[in-house]
N, CA, C and O atoms as CSV, one atom per row, in Angstrom:
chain,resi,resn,atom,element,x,y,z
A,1,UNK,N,N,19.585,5.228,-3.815
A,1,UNK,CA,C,18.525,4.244,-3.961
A,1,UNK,C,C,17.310,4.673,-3.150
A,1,UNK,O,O,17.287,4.996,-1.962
A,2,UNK,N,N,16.218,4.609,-4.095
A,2,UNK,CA,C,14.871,4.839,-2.520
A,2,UNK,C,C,14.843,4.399,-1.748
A,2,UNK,O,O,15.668,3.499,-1.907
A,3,UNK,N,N,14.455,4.310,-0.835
A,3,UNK,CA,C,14.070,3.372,0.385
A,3,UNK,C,C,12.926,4.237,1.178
A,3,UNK,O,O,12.934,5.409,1.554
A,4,UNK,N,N,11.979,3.248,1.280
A,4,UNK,CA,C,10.422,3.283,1.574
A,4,UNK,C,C,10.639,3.052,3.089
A,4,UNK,O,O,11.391,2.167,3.497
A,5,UNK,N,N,10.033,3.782,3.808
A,5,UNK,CA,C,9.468,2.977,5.252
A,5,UNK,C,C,8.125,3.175,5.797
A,5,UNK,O,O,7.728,4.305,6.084
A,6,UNK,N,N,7.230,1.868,5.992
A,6,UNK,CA,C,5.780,1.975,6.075
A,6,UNK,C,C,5.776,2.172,7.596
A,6,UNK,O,O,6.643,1.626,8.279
A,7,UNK,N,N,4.808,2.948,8.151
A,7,UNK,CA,C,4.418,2.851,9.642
A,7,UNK,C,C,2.946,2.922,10.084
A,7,UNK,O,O,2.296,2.391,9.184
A,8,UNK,N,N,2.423,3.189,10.714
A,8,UNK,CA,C,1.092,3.203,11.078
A,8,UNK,C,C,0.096,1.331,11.459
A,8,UNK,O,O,-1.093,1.183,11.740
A,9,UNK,N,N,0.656,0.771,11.379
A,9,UNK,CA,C,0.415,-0.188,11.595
A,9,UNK,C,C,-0.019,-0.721,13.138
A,9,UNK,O,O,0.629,-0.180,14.034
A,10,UNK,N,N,-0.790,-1.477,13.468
A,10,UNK,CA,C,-0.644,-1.942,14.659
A,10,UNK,C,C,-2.014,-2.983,15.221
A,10,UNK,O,O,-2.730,-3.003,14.220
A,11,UNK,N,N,-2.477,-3.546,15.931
A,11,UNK,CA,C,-3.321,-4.336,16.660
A,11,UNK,C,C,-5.160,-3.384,16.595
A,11,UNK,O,O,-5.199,-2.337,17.241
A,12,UNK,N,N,-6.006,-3.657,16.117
A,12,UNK,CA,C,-7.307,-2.674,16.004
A,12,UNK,C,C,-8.350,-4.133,16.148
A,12,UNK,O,O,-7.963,-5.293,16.013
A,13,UNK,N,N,-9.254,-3.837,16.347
A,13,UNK,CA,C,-10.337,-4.582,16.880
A,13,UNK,C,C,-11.613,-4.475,15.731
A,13,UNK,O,O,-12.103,-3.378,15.462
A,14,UNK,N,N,-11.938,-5.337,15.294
A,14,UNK,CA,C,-12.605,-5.606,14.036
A,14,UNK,C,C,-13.715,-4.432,14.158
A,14,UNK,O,O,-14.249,-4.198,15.242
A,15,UNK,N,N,-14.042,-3.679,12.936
A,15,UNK,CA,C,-14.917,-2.555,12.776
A,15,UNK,C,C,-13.969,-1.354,12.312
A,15,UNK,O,O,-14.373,-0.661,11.379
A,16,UNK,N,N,-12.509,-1.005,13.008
A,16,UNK,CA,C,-11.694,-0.327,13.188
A,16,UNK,C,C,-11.247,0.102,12.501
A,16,UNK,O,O,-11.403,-0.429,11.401
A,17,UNK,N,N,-10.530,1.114,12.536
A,17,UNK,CA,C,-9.904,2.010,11.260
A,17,UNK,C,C,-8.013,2.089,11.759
A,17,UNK,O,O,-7.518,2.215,12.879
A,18,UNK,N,N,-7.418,1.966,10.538
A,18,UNK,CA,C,-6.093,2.523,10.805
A,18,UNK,C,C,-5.995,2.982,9.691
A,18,UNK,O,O,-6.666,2.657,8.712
A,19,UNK,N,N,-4.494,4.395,9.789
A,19,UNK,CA,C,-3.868,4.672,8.472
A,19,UNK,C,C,-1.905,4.157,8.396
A,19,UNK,O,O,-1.034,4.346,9.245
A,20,UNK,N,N,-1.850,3.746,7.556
A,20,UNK,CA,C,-0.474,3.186,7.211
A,20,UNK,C,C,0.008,4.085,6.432
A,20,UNK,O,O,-0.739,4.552,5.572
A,21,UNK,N,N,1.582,4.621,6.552
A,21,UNK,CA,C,2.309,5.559,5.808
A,21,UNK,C,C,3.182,5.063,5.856
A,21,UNK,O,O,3.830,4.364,6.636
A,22,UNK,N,N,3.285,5.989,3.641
A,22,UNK,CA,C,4.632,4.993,3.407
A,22,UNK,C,C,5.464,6.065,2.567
A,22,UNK,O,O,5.170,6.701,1.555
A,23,UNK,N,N,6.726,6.026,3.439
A,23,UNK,CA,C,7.650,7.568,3.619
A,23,UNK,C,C,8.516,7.057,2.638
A,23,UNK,O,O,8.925,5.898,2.553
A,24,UNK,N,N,8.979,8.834,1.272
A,24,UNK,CA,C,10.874,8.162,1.189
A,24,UNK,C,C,11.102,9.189,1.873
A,24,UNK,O,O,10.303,10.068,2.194
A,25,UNK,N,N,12.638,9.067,2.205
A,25,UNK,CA,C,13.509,9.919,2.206
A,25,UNK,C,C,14.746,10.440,0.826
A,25,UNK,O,O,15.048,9.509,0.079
A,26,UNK,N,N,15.198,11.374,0.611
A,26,UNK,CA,C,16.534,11.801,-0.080
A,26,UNK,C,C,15.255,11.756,-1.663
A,26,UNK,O,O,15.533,12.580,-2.534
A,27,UNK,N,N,14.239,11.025,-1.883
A,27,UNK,CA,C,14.496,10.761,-3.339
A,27,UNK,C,C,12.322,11.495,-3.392
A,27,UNK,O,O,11.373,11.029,-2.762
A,28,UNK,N,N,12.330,12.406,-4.152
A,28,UNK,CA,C,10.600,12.458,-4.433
A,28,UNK,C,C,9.843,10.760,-5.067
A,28,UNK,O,O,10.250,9.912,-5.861
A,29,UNK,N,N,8.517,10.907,-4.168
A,29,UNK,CA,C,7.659,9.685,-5.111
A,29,UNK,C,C,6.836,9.566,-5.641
A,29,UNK,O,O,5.990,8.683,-5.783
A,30,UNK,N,N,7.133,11.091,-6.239
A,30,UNK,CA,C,6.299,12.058,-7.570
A,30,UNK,C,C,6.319,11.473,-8.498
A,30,UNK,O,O,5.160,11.339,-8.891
A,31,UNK,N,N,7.150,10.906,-9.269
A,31,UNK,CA,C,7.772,10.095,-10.406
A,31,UNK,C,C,7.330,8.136,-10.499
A,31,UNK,O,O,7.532,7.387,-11.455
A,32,UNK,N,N,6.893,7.902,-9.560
A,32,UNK,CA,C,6.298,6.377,-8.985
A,32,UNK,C,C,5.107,6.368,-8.508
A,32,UNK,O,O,4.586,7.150,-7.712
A,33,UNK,N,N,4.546,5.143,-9.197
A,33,UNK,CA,C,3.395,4.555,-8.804
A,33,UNK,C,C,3.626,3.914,-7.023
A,33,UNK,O,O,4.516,3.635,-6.220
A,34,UNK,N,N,2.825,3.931,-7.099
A,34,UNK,CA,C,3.383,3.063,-5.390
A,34,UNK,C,C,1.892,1.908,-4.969
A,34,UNK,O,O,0.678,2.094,-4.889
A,35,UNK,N,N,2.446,1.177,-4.855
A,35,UNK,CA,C,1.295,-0.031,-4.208
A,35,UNK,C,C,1.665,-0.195,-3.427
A,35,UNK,O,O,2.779,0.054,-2.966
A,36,UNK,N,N,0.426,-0.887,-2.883
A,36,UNK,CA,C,0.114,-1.606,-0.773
A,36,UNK,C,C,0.321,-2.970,-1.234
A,36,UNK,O,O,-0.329,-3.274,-2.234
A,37,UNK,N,N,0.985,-3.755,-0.794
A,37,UNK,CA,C,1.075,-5.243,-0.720
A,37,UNK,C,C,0.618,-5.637,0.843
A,37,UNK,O,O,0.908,-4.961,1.830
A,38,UNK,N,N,-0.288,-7.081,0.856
A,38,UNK,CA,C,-0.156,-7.498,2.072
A,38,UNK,C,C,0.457,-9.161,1.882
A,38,UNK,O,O,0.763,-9.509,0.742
A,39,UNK,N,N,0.624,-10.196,3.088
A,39,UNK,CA,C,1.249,-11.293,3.268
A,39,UNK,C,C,0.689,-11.761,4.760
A,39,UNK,O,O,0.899,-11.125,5.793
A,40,UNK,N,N,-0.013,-12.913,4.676
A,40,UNK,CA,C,-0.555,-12.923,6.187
A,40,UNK,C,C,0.021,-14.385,5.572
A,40,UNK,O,O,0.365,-14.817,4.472
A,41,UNK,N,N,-0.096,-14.939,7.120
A,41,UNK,CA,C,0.831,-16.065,7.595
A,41,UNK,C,C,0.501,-17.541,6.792
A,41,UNK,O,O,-0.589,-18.113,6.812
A,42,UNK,N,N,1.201,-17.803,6.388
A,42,UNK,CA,C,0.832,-19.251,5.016
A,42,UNK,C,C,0.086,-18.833,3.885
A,42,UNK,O,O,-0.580,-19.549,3.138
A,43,UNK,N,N,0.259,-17.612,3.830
A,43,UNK,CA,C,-0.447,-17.221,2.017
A,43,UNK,C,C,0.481,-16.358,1.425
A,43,UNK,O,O,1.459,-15.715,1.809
A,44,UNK,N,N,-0.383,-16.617,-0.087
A,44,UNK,CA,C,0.745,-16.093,-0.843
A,44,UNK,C,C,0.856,-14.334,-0.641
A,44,UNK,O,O,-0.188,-13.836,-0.220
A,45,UNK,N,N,2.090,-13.292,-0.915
A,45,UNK,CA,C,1.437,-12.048,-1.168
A,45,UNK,C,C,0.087,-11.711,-2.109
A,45,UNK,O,O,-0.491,-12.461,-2.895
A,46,UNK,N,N,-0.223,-10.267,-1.738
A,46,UNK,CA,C,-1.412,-10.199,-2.542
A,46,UNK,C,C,-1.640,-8.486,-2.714
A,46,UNK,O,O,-2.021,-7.684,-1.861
A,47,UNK,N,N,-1.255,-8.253,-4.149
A,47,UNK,CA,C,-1.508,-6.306,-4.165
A,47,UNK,C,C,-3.303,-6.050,-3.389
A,47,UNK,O,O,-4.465,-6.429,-3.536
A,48,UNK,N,N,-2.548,-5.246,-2.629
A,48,UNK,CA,C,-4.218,-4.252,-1.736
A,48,UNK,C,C,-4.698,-2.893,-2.686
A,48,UNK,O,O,-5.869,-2.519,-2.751
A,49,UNK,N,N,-4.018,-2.501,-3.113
A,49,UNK,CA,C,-4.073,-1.017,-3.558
A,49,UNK,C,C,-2.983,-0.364,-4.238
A,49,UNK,O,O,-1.848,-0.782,-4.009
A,50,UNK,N,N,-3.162,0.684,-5.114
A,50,UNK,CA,C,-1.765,1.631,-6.013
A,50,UNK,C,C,-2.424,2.451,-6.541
A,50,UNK,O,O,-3.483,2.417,-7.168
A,51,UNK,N,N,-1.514,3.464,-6.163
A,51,UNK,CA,C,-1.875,4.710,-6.581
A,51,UNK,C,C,-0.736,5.409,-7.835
A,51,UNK,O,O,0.475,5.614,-7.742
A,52,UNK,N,N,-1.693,5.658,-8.997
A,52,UNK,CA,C,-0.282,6.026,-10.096
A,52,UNK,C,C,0.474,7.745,-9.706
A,52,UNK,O,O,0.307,8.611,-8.846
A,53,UNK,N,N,1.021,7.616,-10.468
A,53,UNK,CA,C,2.365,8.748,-10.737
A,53,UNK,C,C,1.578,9.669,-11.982
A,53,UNK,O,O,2.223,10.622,-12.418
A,54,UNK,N,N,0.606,9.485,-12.394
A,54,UNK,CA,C,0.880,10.664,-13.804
A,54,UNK,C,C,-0.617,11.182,-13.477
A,54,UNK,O,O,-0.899,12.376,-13.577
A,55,UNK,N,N,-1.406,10.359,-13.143
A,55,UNK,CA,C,-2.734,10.963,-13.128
A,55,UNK,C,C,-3.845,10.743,-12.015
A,55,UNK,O,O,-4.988,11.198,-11.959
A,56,UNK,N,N,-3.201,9.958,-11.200
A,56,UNK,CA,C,-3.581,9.750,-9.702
A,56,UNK,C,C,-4.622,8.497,-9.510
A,56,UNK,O,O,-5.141,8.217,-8.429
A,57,UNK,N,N,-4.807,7.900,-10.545
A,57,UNK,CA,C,-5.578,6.435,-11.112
A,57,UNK,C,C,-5.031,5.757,-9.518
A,57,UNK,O,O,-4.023,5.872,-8.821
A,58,UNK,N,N,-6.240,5.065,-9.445
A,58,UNK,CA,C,-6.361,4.749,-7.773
A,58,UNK,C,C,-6.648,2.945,-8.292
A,58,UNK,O,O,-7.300,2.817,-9.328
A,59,UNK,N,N,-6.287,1.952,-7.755
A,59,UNK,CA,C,-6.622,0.665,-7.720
A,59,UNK,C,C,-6.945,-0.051,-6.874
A,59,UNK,O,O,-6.427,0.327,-5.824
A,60,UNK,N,N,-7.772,-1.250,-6.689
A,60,UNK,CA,C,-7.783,-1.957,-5.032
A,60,UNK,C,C,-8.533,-3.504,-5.608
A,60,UNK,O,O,-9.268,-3.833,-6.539
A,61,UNK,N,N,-8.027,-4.011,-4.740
A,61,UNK,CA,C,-8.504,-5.326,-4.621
A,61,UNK,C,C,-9.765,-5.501,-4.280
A,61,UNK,O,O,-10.111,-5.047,-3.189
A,62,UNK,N,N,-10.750,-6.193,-5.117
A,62,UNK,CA,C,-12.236,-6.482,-4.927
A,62,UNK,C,C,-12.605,-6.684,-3.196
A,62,UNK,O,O,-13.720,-6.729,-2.677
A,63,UNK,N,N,-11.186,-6.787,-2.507
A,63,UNK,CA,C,-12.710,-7.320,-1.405
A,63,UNK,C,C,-11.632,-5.904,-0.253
A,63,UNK,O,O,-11.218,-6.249,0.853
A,64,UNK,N,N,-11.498,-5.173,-0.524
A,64,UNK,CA,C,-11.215,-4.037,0.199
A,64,UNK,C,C,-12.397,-3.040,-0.270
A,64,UNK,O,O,-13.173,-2.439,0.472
A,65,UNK,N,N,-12.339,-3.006,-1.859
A,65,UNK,CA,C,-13.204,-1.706,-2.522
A,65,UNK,C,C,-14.063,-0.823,-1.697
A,65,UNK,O,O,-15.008,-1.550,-1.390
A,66,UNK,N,N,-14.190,-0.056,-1.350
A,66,UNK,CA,C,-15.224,0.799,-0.882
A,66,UNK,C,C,-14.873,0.736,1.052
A,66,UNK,O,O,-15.634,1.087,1.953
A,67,UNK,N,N,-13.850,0.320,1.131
A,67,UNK,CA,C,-13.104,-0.048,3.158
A,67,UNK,C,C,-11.945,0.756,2.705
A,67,UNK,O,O,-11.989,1.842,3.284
A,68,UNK,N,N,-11.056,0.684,2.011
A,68,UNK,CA,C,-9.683,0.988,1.708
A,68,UNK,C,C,-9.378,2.180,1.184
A,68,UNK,O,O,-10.153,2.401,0.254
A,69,UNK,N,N,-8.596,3.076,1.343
A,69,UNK,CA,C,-8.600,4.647,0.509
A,69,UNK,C,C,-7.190,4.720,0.345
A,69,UNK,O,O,-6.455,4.693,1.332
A,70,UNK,N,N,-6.670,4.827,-1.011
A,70,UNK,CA,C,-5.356,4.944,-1.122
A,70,UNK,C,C,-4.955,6.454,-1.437
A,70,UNK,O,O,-5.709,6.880,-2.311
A,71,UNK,N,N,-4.020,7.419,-1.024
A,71,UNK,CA,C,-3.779,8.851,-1.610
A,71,UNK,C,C,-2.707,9.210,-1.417
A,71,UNK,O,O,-2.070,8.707,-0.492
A,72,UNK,N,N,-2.230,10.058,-2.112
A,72,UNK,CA,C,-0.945,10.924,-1.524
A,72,UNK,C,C,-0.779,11.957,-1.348
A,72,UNK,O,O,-1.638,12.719,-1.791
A,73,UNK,N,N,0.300,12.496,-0.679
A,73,UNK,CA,C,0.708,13.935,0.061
A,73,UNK,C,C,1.999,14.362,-0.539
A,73,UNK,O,O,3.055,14.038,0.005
A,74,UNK,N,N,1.977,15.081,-1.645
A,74,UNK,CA,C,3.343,15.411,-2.482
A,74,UNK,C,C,4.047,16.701,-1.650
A,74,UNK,O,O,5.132,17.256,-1.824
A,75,UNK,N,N,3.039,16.925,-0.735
A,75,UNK,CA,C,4.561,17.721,0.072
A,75,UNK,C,C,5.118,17.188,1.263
A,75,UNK,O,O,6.171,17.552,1.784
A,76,UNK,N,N,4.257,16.200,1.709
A,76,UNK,CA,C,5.282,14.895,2.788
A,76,UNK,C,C,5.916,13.897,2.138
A,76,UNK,O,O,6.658,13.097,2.708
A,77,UNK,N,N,5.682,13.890,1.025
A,77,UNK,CA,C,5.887,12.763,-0.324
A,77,UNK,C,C,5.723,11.918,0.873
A,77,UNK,O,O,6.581,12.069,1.743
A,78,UNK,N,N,4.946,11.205,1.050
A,78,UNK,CA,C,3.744,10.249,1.778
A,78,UNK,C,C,3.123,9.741,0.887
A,78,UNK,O,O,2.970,10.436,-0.117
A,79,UNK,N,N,2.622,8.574,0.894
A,79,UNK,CA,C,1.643,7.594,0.388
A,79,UNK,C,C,0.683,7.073,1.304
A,79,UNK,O,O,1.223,6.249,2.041
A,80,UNK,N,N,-0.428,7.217,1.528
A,80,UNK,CA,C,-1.526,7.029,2.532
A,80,UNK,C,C,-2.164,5.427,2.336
A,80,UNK,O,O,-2.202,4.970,1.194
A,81,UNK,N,N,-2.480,4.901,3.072
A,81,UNK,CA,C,-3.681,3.788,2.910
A,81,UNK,C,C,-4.833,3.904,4.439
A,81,UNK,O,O,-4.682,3.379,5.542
A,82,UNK,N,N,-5.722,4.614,4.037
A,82,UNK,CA,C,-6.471,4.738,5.341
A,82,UNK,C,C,-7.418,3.261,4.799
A,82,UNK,O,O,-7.767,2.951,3.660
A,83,UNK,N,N,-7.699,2.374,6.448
A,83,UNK,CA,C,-8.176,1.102,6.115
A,83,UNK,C,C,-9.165,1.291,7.112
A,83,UNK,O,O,-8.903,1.490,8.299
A,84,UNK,N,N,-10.576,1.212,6.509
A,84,UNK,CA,C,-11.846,1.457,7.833
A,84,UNK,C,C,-12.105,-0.034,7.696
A,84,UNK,O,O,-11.436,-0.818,7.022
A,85,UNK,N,N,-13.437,-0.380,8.616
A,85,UNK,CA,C,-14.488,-1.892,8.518
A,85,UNK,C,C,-13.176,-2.583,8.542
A,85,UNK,O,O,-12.782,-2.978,7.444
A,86,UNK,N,N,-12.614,-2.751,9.308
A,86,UNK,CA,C,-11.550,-3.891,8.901
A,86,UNK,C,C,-11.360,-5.024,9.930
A,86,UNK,O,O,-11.380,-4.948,11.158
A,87,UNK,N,N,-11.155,-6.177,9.069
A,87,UNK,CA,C,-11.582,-7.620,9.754
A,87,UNK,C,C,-10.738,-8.087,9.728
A,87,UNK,O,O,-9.664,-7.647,9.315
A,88,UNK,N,N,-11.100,-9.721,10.411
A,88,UNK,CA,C,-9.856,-10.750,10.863
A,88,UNK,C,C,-8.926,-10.922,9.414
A,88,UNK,O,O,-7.709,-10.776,9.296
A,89,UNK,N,N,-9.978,-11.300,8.319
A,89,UNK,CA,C,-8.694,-11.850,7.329
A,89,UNK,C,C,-8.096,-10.230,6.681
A,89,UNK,O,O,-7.619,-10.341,5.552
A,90,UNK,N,N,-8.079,-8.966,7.191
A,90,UNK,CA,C,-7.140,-8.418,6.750
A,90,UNK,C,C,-5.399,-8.053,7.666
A,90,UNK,O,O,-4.372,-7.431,7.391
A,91,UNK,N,N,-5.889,-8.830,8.756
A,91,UNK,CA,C,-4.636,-9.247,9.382
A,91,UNK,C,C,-3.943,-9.921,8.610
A,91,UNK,O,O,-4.150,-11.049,8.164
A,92,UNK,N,N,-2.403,-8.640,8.312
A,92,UNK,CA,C,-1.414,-9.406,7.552
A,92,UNK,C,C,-0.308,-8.199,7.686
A,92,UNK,O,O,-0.602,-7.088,8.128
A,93,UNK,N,N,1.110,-8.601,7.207
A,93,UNK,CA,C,2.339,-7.695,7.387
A,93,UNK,C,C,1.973,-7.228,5.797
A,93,UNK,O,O,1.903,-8.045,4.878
A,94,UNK,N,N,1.709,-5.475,5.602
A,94,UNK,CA,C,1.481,-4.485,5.163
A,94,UNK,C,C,2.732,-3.955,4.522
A,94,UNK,O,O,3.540,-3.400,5.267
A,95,UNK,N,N,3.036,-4.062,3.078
A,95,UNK,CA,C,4.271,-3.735,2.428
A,95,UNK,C,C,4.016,-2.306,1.382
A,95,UNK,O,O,3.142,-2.315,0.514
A,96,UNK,N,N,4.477,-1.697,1.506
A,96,UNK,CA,C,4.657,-0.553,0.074
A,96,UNK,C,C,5.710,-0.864,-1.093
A,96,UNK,O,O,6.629,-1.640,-0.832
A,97,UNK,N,N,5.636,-0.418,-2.092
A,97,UNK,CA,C,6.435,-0.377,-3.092
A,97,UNK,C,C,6.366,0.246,-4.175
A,97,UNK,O,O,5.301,0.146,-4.783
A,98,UNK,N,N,7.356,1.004,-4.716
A,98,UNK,CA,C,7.353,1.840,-5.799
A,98,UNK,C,C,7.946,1.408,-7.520
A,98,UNK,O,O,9.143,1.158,-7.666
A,99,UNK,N,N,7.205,1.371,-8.453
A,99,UNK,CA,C,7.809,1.413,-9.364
A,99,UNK,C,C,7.341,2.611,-10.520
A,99,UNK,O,O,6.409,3.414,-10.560
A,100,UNK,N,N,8.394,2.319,-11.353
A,100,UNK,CA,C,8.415,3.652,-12.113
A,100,UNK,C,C,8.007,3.518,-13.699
A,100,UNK,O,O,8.187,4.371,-14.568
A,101,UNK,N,N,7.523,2.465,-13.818
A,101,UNK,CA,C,6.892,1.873,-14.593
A,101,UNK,C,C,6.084,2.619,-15.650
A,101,UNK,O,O,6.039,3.783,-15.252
A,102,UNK,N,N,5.402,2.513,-16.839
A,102,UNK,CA,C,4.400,3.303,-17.674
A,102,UNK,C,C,2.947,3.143,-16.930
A,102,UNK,O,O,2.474,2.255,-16.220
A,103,UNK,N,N,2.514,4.243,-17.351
A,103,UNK,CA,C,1.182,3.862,-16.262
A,103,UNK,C,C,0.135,2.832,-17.611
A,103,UNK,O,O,-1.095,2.792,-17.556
A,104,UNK,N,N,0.770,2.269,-18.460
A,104,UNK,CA,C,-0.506,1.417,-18.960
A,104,UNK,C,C,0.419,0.108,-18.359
A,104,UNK,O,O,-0.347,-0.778,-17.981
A,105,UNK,N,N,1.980,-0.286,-18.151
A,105,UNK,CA,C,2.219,-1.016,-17.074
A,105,UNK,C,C,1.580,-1.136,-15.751
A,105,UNK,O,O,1.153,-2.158,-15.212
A,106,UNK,N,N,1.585,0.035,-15.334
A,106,UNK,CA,C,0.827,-0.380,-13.983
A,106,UNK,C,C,-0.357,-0.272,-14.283
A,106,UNK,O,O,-0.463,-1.498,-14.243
A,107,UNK,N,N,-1.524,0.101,-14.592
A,107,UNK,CA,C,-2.964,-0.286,-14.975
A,107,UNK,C,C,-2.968,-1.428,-15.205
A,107,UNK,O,O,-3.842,-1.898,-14.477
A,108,UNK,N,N,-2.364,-2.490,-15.992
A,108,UNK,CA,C,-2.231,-3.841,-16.213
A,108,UNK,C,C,-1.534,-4.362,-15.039
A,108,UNK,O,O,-1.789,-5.469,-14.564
A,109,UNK,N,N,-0.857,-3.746,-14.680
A,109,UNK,CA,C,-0.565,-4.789,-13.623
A,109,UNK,C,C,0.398,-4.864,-11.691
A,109,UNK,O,O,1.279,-5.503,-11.116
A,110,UNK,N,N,-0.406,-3.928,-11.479
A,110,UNK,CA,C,-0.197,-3.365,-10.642
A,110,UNK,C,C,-0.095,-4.184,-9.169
A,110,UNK,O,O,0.438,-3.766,-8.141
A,111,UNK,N,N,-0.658,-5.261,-9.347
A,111,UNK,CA,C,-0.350,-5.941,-8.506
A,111,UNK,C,C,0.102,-7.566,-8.314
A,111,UNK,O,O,-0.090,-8.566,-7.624
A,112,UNK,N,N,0.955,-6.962,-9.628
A,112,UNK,CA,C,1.813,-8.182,-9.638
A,112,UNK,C,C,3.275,-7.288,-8.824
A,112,UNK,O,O,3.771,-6.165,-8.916
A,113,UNK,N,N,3.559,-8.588,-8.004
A,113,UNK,CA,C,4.711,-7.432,-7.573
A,113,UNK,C,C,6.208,-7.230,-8.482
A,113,UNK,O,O,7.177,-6.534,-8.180
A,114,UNK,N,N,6.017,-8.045,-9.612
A,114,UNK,CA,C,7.519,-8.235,-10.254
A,114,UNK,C,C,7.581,-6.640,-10.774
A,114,UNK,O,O,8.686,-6.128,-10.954
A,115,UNK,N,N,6.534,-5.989,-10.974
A,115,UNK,CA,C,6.847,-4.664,-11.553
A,115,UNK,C,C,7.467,-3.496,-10.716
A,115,UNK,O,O,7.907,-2.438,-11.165
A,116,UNK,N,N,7.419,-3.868,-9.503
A,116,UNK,CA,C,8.165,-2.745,-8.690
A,116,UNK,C,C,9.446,-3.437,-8.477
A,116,UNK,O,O,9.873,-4.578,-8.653
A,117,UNK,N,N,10.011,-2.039,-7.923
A,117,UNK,CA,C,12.250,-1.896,-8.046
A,117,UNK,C,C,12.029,-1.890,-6.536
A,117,UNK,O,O,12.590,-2.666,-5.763
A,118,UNK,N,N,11.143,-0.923,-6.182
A,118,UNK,CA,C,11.553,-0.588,-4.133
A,118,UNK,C,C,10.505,-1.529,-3.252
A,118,UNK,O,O,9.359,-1.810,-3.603
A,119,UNK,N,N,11.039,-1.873,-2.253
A,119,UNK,CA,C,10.242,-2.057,-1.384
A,119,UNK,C,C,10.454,-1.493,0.104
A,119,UNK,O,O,11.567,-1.157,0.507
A,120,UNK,N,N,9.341,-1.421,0.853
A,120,UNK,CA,C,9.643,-1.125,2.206
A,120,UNK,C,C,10.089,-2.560,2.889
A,120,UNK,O,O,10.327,-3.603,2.280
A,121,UNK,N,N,10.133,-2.365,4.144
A,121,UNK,CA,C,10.519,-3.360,5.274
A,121,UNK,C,C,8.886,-3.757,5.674
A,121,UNK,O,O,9.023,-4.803,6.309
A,122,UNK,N,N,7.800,-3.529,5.634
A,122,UNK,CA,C,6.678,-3.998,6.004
A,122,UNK,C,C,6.361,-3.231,7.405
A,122,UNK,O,O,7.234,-2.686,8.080
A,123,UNK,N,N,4.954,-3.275,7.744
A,123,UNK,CA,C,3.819,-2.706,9.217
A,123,UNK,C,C,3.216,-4.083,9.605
A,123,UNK,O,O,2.569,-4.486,8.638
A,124,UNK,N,N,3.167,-5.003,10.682
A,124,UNK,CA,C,1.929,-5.575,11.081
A,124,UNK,C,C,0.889,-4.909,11.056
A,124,UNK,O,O,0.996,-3.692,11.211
A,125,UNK,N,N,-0.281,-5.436,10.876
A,125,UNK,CA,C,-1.626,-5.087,11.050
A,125,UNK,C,C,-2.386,-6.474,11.842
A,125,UNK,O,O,-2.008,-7.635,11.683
A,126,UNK,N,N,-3.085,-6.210,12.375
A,126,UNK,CA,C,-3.523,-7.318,13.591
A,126,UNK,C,C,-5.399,-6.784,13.852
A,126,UNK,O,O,-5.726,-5.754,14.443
A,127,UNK,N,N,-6.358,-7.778,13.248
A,127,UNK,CA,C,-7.362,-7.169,13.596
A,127,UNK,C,C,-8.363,-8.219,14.759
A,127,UNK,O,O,-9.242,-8.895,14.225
A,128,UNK,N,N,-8.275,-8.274,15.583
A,128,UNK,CA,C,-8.211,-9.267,16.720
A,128,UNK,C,C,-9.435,-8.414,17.622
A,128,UNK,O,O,-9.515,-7.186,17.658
A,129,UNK,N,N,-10.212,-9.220,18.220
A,129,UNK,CA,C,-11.164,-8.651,19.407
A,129,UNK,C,C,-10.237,-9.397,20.484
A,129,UNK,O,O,-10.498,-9.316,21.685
C-alpha cells in the first residue's frame, strides 16, 4: 500500500516562506497525481494544489495562485509545495494525497478529496507574528 509522509511544516511569521514534502516509500509517485489538502481548526477541508501524473498540469486554489508552487522530484519521488507571502488564514494541518485517477478526472476534480486512495498523516503550518 503507499503511504505518504508530509514534512516541512512548522511555525513562520507572516511574509514567510516554507517548503512541505511529501515522501513515498517502497512504491514510485510517477503513476499519481498528488494534491495538497489543508484543514484549519472549525473548517471544512479544502484542496491547495495538485500536480498531475501524465503531463505535469499544475492546479491551485484562487487565493494561493501566484504564493504557492507545486512540483516534483522523480528521483526523490518527492512532491514539493514551496509556500511564500504566507498569512494568518493559511494556518492549517497540511495533507498530501495521491490518486491514480485519469487526468481528465483529476482536471475536473482535483480537489475534491473523494478522488484520492492515499493519504498522508498531515504537517502543521502556523503563520503567527
Amino acid at each position: 500500500q503507499l503511504q505518504l509522509v508530509e514534512s516541512g511544516g512548522g511555525l513562520v511569521q507572516p511574509g514567510g516562506s516554507l517548503r512541505l514534502s511529501c515522501a513515498a516509500s517502497r512504491f514510485t509517485l510517477d503513476y499519481y497525481a498528488i494534491g495538497w489538502f489543508r484543514q484549519a481548526p472549525g473548517k471544512e477541508r479544502e484542496g491547495v494544489s495538485c500536480i498531475s501524473s501524465s503531463d505535469g498540469s499544475t492546479y491551485y486554489r484562487d487565493s494561493v495562485k501566484g504564493r504557492f508552487t507545486i512540483s516534483r522530484d522523480y528521483a526523490k519521488n518527492t512532491v514539493y509545495l514551496q509556500m511564500n507571502s504566507l498569512k494568518p488564514e493559511d494556518t492549517a494541518v497540511y495533507y498530501c494525497a495521491a490518486t491514480g485517477g485519469s487526468p481528465d478526472t483529476v482536471a475536473a476534480g482535483w480537489d475534491y478529496g473523494y478522488i484520492y486512495n492515499y493519504w498522508g498523516q498531515g504537517t502543521q503550518v502556523t503563520v503567527s507574528s
